[in-house]
N, C-alpha and C positions, 0 to 999 in steps of 0.2 A: 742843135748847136754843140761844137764841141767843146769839152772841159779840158785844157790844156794849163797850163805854165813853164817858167823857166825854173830849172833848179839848180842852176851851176851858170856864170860865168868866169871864164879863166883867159889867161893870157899870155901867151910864148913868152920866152925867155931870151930877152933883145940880144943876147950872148950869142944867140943862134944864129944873128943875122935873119933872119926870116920874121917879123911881126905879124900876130896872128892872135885874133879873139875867138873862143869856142864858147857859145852858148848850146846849152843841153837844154833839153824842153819835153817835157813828158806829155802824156795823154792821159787821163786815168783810165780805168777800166770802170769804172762807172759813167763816164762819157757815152753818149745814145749814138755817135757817130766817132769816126777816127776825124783826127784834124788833118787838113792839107795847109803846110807853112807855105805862104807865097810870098811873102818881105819880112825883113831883117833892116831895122833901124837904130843908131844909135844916137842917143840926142846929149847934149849938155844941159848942166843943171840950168839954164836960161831958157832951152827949148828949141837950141840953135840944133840943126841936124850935120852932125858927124862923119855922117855913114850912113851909107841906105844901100840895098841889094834885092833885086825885085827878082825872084826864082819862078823864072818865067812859068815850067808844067807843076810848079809844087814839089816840098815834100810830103806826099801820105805818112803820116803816123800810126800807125793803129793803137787801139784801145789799150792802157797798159802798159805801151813799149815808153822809150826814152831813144831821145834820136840827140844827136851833138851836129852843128850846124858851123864850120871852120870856114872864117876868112878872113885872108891877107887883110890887114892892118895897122899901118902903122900909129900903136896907140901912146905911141911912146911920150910925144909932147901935149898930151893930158895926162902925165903921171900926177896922183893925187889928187887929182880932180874927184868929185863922185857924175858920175853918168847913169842914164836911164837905157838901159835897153830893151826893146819893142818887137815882140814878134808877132805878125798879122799873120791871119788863119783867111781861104778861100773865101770864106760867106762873113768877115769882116770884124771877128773876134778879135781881141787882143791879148797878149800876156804881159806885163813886163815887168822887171826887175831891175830896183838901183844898186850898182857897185863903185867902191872908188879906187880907180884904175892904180896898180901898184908902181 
């Protein structure tokens, strides 16, 4: 099973016109397998789901690395909110990390 987490979520700059959430997700290197990300979830603090993105062939992480996972979002009317975000791994791992969306 791999040992992953999230280490970073961030959030465009609604100035840009373009809304956009980036979670980072490392692997460690003591992990016995690299992880494959295959969904991207974000829920509300009730558990209501937000956002979901099912990467259909994966991304491979290897052991070690940090990989940043971008997408369109508009997260703008949960500002202040805190959310949970959720990254599933192939064989059914999870990471996730709460932030509250600025």
């Amino acid at each position: 099973m791999p040992y992953f987490k999230i280490t970073e979520v961030s959030f465009s700059n609604f100035s840009l016109g373009n809304p956009y959430v980036n979670v980072t997700v490392y692997t460690s290197e003591f992990s016995t397998v690299n992880a494959t990300v295959t969904e991207l979830f974000i829920e509300a603090e009730n558990g209501t789901c937000l956002f979901n993105a099912t990467i259909t062939d994966g991304y491979e992480l290897p052991k070690g690395m940090n990989m940043s996972i971008v997408y369109s979002w508009d997260w703008t009317r949960y500002s202040g909110q805190e959310i949970t975000v959720r990254v599933r791994a192939a064989d059914g791992s999870e990471a996730t990390k709460n932030v509250t969306v600025p």
